[in-house]
C-alpha positions, 0 to 999 in steps of 0.5 A: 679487295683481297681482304674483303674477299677472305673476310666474305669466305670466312664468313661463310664457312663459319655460317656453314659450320655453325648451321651444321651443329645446330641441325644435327640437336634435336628440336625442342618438343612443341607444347600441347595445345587443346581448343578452348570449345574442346568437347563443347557444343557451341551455337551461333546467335541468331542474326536479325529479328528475334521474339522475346516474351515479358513479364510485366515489369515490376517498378519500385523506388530505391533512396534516389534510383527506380527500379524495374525488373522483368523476367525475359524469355527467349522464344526463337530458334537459337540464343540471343547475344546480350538482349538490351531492355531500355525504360524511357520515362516521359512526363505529363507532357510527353517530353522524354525527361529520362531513362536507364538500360539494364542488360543480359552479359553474354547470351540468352538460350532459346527456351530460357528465362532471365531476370533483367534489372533496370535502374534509373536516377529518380525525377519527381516528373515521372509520369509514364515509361516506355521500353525499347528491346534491342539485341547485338545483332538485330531486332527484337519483337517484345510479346508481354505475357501474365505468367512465365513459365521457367522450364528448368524451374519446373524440372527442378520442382519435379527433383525436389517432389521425387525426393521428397516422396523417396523420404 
């Protein structure tokens, strides 16, 4: 018991000592850390219903794929988070005997166009198509229109106008 009394109080005069010598170092400097979004502005995507305009998609047969493209633009309030367009294709009955989804990785700015890409495995069935828009956090409410206009591509238009007429 005496044994087990001094092996206890040794015991905490070496904690003592040794938490002694480590207090009195100096700590060791933290890293710097800076924030990711540091300096950036960074907007929310909208939550719900969203609208969206298309043009009309433009569908053409590569090897054993068809493929459809379409400009998208975001017309709502604020950026849509990864905008989803699926083609389903019927045949002359009308049985679905098919279909492809293309997508926008990321999100997509209110006011921007983007080009979506849709590719399906060929049937010889195909008869008509379909399209169903969906984006991460809602609906969305698909307007077609004839002709997109890009805003960033008008402004890059009038760029090269000025510096053509600089020359």
């Amino acid at each position: 018991m005496i044994r087990a009394r001094s092996l206890f109080a040794a015991t905490l005069v070496g904690v003592s000592f040794a938490s002694g010598v480590l207090s009195a170092q100096a700590p060791a400097p933290a890293p710097k850390f800076t924030p990711i979004l540091a300096g950036k502005q960074f907007t929310a995507p909208v939550r719900g219903k969203v609208d969206v305009e298309f043009t009309k998609p433009v569908t053409k047969r590569e090897k054993d794929l068809v493929v459809t493209t379409l400009d998208v633009k975001n017309i709502s309030d604020g950026p849509i988070a990864r905008l989803t367009v699926e083609e389903i294709w019927y045949d002359k009955g009308g049985e679905v005997i098919g279909g492809g989804r293309g997508a926008i990785n990321g999100v997509l700015p209110a006011g921007k166009v983007q080009t979506i890409e849709i590719k399906t495995p060929y049937n010889s069935r195909f008869n008509a198509n379909n399209y169903k828009f969906t984006h991460a956090n809602g609906s969305v409410e698909p307007k077609r229109v004839d002709k997109m206009v890009d805003p960033d591509a008008e402004a890059k238009a009038a760029e090269k106008k000025a510096a053509a007429a600089k020359k």
